[in-house]
N, C-alpha and C positions, 0 to 999 in steps of 0.2 A: 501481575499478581502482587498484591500486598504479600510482608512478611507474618500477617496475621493467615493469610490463607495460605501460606508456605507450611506455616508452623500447625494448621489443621490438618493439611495432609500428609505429613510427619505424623501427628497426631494417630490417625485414621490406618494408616502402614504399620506401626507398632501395635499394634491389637492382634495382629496374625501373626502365627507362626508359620514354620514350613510346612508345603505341601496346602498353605492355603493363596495361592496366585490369585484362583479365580476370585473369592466373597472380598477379598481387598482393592483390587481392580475395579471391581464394578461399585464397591461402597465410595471410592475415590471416584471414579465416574459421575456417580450419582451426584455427590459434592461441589464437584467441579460442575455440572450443566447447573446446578441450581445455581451456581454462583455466577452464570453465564462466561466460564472461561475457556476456550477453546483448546484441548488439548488431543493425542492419540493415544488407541490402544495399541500395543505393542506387543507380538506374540514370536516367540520362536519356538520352532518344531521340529520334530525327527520324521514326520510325515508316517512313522510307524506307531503301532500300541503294542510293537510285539517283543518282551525283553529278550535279552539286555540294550536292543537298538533303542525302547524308548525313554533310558533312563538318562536323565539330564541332572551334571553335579554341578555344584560350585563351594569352593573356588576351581578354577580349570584345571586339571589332572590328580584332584582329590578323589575320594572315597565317596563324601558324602553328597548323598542322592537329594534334588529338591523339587524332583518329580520321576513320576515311573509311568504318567501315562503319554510323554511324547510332547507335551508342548508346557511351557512356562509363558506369563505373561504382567505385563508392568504398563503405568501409565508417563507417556512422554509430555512432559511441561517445557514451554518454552518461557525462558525467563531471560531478565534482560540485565547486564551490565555495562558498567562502564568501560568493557573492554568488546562489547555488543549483543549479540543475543548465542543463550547456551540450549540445549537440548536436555533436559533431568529426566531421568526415569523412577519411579517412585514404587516399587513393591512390596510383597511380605519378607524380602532377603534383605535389598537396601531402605528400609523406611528413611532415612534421613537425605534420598535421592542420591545419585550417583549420572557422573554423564554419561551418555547415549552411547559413545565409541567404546569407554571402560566396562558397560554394563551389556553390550554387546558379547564382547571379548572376554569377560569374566565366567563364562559358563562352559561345561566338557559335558563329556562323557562317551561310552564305547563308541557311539556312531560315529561322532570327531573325532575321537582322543586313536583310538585303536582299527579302524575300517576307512579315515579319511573324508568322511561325509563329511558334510555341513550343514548347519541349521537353517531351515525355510523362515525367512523373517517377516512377517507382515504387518501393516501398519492401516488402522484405521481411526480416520479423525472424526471426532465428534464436536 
């Protein structure tokens, strides 16, 4: 990816705010196929919609909620440096991308935080 198409989907993430995953997701989706770059959706779940199991915060062990219906979702860019290639995930939370393992491990709530779940991760490439 050029730094001109880094800096569109920066662009494209800060338009939303919380509780908007999905219209940012798939507006970067859309972006990204047109620009033919091969990236993934990225989704983690509480596999319930039933509170307080499906309320997903961040940062991990805060208050504040970035979804209440069980799943959050982001798109993974693989981008390349001189130390080789990174995994970025790019949503309505972190618009400015965030890696893959941090933006994993950046999210709580009751299921994890307080019952020991963990979140269903899935990944699909486009």
């Amino acid at each position: 990816m050029t730094n001109e198409q880094v800096n569109r989907v920066i662009e494209i993430a800060r338009k939303y705010g919380n509780f908007q995953c999905v219209p940012c997701s798939v507006e970067i989706q859309d972006y990204l196929k047109a620009e033919g770059i091969n990236a993934k959706l990225i989704k983690i779940s509480t596999e319930t919609n039933r509170l307080p199991f499906s309320i997903i915060t961040n940062p991990k062990g805060s208050d504040r909620p970035i979804a209440t219906n069980g799943f959050h979702q982001g798109i993974v860019i693989t981008t390349q440096t001189e130390l080789g290639s990174t995994n970025i995930v790019f949503d309505n939370i972190y618009s400015e991308g965030i890696p893959l393992d941090d933006w994993l491990n950046s999210f709580g709530g009751p299921l994890v935080e307080d019952f020991g779940g963990e979140f269903l991760v899935t990944e699909t490439s486009f």
